[in-house]
DRENSELUM-729637 format. One record per residue: residue in three letters; z, x, y of N, C-alpha, C, CB in turn. Coordinates in Angstrom, 2 decimals. Glycine has a CB too. Layout:
N
PT type     n.z     n.x     n.y    ca.z    ca.x    ca.y     c.z     c.x     c.y    cb.z    cb.x    cb.y
PT  ALA       Z       X       Y       Z       X       Y       Z       X       Y       Z       X       Y
...
REM end
This chain:
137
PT type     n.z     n.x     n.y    ca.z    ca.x    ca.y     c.z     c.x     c.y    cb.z    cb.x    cb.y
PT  UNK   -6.24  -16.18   19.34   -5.42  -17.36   19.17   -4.76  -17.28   17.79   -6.26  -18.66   19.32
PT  UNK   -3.39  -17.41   17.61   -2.82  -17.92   16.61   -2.64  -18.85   15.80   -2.31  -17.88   16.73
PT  UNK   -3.01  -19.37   14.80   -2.64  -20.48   14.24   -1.78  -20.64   13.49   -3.33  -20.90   13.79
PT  UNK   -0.52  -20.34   13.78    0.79  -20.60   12.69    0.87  -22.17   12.58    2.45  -19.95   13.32
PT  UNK    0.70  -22.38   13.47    1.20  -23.74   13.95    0.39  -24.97   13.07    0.87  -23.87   15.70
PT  UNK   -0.79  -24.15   12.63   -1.95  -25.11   12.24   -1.60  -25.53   10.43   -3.72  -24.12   12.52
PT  UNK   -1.16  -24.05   10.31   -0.95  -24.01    8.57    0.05  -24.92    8.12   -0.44  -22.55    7.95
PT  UNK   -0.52  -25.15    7.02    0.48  -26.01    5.71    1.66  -24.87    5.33   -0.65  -26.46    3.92
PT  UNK    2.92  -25.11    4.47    3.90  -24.58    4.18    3.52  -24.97    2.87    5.13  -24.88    4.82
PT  UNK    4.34  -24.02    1.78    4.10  -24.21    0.26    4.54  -25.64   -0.11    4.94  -23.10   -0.64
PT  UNK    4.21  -25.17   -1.55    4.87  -26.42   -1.90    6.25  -26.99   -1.56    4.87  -26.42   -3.08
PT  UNK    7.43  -25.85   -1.25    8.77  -26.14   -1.05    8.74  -26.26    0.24    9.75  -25.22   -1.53
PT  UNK    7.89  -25.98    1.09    7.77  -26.30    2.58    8.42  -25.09    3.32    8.55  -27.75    2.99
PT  UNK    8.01  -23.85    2.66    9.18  -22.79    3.52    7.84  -21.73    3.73   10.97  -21.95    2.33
PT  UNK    7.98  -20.73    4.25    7.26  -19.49    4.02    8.30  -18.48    2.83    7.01  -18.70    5.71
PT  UNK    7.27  -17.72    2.43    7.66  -17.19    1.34    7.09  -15.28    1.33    6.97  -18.28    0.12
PT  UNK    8.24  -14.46    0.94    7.72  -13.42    1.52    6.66  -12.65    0.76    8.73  -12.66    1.85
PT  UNK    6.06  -11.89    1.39    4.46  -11.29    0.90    4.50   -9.84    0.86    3.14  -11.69    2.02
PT  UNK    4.19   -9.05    0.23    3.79   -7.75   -0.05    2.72   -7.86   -1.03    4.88   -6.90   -0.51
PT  UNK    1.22   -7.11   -0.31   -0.11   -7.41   -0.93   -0.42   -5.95   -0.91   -1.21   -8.50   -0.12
PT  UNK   -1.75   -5.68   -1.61   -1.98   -4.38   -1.26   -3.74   -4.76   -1.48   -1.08   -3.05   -2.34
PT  UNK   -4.21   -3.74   -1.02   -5.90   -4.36   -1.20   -6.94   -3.59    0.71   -5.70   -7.11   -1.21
PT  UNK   -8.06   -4.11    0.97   -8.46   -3.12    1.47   -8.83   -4.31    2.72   -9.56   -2.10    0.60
PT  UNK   -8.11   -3.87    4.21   -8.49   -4.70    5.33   -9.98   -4.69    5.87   -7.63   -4.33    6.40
PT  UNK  -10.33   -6.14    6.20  -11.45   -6.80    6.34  -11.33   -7.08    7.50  -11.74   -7.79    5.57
PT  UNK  -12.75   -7.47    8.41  -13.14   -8.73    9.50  -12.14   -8.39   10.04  -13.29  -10.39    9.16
PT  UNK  -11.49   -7.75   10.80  -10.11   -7.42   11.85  -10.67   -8.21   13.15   -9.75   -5.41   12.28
PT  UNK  -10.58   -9.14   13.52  -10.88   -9.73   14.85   -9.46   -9.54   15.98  -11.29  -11.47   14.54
PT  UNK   -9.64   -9.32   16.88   -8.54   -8.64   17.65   -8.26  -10.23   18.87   -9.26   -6.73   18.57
PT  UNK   -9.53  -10.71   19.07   -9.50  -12.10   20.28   -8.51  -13.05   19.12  -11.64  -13.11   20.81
PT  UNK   -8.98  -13.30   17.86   -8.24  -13.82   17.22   -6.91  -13.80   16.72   -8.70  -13.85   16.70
PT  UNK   -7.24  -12.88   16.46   -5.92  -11.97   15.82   -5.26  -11.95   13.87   -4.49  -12.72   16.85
PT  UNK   -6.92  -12.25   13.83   -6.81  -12.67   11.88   -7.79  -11.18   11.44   -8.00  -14.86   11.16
PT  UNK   -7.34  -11.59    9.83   -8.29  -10.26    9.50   -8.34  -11.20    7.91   -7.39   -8.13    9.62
PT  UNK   -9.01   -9.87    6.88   -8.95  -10.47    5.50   -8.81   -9.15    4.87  -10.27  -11.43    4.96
PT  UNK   -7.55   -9.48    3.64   -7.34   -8.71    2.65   -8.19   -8.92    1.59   -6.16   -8.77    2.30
PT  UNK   -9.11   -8.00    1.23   -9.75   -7.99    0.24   -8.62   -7.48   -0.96  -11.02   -7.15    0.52
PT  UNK   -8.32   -8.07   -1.93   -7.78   -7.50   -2.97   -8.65   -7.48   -4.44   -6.54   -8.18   -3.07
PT  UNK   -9.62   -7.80   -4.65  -10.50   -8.05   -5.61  -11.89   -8.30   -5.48  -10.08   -8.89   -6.17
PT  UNK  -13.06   -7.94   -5.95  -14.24   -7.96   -5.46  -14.65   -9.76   -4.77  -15.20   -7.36   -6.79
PT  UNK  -14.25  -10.65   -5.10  -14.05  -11.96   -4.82  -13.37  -12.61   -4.09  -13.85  -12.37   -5.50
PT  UNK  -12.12  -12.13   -4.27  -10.95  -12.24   -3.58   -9.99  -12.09   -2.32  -10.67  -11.91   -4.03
PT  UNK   -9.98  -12.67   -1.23   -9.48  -12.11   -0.06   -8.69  -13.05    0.71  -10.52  -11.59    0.72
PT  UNK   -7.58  -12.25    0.95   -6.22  -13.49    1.73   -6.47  -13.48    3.18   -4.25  -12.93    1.57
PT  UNK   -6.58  -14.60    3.92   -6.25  -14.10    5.19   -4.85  -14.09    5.81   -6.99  -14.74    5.98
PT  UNK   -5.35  -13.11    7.03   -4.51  -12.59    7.75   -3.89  -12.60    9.01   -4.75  -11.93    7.68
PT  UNK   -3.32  -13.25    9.32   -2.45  -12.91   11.19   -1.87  -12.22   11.24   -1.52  -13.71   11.99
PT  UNK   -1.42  -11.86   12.68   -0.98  -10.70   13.01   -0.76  -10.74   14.49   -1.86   -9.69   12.55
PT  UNK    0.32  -10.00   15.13    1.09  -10.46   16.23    0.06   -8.84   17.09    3.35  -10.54   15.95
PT  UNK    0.08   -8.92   18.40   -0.46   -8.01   18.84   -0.14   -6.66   18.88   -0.63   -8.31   19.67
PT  UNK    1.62   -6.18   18.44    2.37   -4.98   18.19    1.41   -4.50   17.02    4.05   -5.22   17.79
PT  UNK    0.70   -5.00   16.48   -0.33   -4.51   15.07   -1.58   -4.44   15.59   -0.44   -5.60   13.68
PT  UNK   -1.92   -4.66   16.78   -3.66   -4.55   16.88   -4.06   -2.83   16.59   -4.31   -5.10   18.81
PT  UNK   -3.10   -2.25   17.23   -3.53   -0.88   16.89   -4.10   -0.36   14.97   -2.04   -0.01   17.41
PT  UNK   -2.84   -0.57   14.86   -2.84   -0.42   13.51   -4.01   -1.25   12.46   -1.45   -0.80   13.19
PT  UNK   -4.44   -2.64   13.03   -5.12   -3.12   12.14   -6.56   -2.25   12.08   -5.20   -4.58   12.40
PT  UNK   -6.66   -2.03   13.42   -8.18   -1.42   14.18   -8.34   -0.27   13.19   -8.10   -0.74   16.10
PT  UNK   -7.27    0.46   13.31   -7.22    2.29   12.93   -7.36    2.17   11.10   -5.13    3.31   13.55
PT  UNK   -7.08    0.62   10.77   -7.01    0.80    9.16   -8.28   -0.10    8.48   -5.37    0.19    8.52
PT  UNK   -8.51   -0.49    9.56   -9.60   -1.59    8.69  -10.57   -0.74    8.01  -10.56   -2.74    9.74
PT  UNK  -11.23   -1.04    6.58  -12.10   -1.05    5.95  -11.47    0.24    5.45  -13.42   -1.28    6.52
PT  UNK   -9.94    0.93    5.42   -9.54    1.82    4.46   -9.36    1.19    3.10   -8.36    2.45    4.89
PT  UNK   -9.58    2.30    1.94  -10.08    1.74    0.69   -8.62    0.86    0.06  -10.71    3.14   -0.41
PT  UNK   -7.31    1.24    0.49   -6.03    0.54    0.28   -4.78    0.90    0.93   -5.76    0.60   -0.96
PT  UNK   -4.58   -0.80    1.46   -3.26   -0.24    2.62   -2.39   -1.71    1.51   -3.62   -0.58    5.30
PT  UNK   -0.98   -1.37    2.11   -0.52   -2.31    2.28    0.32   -3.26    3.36   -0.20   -2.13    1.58
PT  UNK    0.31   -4.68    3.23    0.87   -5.31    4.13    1.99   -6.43    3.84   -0.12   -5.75    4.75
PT  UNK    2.58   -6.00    4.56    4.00   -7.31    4.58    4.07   -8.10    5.23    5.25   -7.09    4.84
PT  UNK    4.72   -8.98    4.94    5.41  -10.04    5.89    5.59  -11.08    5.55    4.91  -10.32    6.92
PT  UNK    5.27  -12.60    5.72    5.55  -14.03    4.84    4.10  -14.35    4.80    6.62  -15.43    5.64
PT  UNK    4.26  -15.66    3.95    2.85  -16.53    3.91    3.16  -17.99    3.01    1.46  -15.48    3.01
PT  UNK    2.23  -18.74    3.32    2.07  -19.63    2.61    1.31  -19.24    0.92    1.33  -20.50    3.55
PT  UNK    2.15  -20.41    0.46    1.35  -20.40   -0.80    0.77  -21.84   -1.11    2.26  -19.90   -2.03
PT  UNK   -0.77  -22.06   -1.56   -1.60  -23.48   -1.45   -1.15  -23.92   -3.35   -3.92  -23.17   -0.94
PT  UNK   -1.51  -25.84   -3.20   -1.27  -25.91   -4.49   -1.94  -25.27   -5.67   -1.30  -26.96   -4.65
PT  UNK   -2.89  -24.43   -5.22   -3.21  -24.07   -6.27   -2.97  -22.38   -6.77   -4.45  -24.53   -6.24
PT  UNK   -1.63  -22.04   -6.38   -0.80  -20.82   -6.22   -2.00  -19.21   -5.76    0.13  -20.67   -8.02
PT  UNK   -2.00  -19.47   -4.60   -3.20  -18.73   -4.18   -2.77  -18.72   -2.62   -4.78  -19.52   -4.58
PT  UNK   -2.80  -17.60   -1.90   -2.33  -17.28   -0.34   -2.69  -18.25    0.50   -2.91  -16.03    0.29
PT  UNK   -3.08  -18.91    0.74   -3.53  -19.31    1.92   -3.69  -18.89    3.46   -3.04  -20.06    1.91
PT  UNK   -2.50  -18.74    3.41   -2.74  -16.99    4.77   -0.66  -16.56    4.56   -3.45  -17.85    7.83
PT  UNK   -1.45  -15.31    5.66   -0.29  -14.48    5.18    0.17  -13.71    6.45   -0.70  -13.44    3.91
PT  UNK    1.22  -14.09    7.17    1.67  -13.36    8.90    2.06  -11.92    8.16    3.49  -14.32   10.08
PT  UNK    1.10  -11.35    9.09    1.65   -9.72    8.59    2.39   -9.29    9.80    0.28   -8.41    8.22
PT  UNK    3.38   -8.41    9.28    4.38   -7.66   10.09    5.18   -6.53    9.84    5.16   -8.37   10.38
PT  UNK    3.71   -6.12    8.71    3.75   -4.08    8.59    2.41   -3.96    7.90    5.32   -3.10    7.31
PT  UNK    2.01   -3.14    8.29    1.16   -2.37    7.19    1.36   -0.81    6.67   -0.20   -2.38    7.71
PT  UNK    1.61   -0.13    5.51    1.19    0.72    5.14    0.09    1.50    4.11    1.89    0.80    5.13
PT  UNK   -0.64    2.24    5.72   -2.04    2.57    4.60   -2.13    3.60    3.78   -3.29    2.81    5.23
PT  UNK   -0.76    4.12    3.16   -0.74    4.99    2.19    0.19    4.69    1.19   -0.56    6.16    2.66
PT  UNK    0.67    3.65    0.79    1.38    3.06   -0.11    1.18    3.81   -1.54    1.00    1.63   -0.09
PT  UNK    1.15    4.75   -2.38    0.86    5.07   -3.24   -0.80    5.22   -3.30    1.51    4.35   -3.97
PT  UNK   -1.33    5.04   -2.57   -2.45    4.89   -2.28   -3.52    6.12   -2.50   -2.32    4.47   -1.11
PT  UNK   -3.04    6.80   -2.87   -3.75    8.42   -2.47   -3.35    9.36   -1.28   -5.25    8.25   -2.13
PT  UNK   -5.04   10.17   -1.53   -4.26   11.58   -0.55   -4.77   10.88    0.71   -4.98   13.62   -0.78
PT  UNK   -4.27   11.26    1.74   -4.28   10.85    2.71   -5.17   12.01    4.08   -2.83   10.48    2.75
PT  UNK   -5.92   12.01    3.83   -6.63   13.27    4.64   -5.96   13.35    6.47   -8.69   12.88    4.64
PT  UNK   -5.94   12.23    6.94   -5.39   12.36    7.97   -4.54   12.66    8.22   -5.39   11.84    8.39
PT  UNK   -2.96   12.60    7.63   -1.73   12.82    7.51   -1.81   14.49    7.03   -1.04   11.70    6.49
PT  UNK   -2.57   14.70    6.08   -2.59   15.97    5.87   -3.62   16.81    6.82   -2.86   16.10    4.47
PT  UNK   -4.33   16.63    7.58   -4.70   17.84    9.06   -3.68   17.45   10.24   -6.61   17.60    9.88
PT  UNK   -2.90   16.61   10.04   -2.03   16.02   11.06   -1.32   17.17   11.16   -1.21   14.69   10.75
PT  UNK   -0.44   17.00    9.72    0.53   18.37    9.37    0.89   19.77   10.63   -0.40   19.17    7.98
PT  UNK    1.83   19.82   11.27    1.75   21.13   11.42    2.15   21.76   10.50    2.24   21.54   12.34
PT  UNK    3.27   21.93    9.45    3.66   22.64    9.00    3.41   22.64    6.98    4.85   22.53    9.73
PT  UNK    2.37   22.32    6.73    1.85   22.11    5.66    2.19   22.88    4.53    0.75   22.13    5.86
PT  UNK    2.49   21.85    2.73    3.17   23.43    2.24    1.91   23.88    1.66    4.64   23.49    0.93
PT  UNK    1.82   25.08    1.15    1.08   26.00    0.78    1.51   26.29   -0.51    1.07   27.01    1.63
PT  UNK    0.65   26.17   -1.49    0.87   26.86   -2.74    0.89   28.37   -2.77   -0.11   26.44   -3.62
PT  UNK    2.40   28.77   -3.61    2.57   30.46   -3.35    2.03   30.73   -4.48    4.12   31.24   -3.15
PT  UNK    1.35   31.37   -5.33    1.57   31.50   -6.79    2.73   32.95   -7.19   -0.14   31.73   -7.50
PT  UNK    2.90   33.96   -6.00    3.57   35.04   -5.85    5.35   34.59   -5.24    2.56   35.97   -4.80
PT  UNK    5.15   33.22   -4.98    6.88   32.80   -4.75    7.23   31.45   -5.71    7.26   32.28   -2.82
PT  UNK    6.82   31.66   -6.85    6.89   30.75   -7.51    8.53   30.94   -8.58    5.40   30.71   -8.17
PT  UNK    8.98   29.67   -8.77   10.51   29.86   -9.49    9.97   30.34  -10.84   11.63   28.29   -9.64
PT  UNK   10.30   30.96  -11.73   10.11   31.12  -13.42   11.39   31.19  -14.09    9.30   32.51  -13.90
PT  UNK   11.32   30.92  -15.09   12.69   31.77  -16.14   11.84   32.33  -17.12   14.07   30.64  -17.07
PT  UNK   13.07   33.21  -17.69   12.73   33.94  -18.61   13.23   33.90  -20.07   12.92   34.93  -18.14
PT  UNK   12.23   33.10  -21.67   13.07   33.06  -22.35   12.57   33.71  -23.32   13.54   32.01  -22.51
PT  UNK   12.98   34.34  -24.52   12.67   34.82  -25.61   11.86   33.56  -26.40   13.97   35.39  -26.26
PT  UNK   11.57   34.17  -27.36   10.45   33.48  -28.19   11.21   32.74  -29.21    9.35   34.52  -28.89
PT  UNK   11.86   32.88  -29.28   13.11   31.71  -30.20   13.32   30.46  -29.03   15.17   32.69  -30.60
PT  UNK   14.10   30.82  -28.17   13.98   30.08  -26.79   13.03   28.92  -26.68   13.54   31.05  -25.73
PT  UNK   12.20   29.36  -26.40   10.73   29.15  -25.94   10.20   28.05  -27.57    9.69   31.16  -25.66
PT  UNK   10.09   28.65  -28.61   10.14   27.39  -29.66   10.96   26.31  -29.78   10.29   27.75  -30.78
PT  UNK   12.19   26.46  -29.23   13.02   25.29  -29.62   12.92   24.64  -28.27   14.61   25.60  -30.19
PT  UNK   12.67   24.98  -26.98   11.97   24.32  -25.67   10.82   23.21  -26.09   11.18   25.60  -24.71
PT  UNK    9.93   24.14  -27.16    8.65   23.23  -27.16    8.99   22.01  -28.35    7.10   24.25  -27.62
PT  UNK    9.98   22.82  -29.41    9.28   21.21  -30.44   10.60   20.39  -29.80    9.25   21.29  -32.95
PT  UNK   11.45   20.67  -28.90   12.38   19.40  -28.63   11.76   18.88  -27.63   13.89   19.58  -28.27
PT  UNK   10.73   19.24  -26.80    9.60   18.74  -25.82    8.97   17.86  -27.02    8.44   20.09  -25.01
PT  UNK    7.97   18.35  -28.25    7.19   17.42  -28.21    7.30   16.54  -29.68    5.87   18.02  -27.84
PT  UNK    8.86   16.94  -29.52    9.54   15.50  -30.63    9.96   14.25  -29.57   11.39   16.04  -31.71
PT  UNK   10.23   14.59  -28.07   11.03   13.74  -27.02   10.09   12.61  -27.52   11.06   14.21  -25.16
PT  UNK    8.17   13.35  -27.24    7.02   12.38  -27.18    6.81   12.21  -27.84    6.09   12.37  -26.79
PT  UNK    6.88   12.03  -28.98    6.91   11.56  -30.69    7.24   10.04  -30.89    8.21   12.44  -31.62
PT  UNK    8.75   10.28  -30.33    9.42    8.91  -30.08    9.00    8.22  -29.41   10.46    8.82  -29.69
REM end
């Protein structure tokens, strides 16, 4: 069951749009709510239309996804809930082990096809201290 219908609107009475990031909780599928943990304390809930049951299932309790879509905000500027209508569970997130055995065509470190140049040792000094005057500044 959905409860859009049930929730309060912010203070301006609108929904307001959401991009959270943090680690999915409690995925109930009869319901169709879950909870973003974003802080050891902290957790928004969640709806979600059934085009996402897959996705919530396959991501719950990954260490950080993220999710979009609108939400309310309560008077005391804090989610109250939040209609999701994306998640991505690799948002900057790290390596992604699944995506990478997914791979067919995976790159491979060459160390034998690797680009180089070639500079003399004059070269090569005025490379480094204009490198590490850049970081000086």
């Amino acid at each position: 069951m959905n409860k859009k219908s049930d929730a309060k609107l912010d203070r301006e009475g609108t929904f307001v749009p959401a991009l959270l990031y943090g680690r999915l909780k409690d995925v109930n599928l009869e319901q169709r709510t879950a909870k973003l943990v974003r802080y050891p304390d902290d957790h928004v809930p969640l709806s979600f239309d059934a085009d996402l049951d897959d996705e919530m299932v396959r991501n719950e309790d990954r260490q950080y996804i993220e999710v979009s879509g609108h939400g309310i905000i309560n008077e005391n500027d804090r989610w109250e809930i939040v209609y999701a209508k994306g998640i991505n569970h690799n948002r900057d997130g790290g390596f992604d082990l699944e995506a990478f055995l997914d791979n067919p065509n995976p790159k491979i470190f060459d160390p034998d096809n690797m680009t180089t140049i070639n500079m003399t040792d004059e070269e090569w000094e005025l490379f480094e201290s204009a490198f590490r005057g850049s970081r000086e500044d």
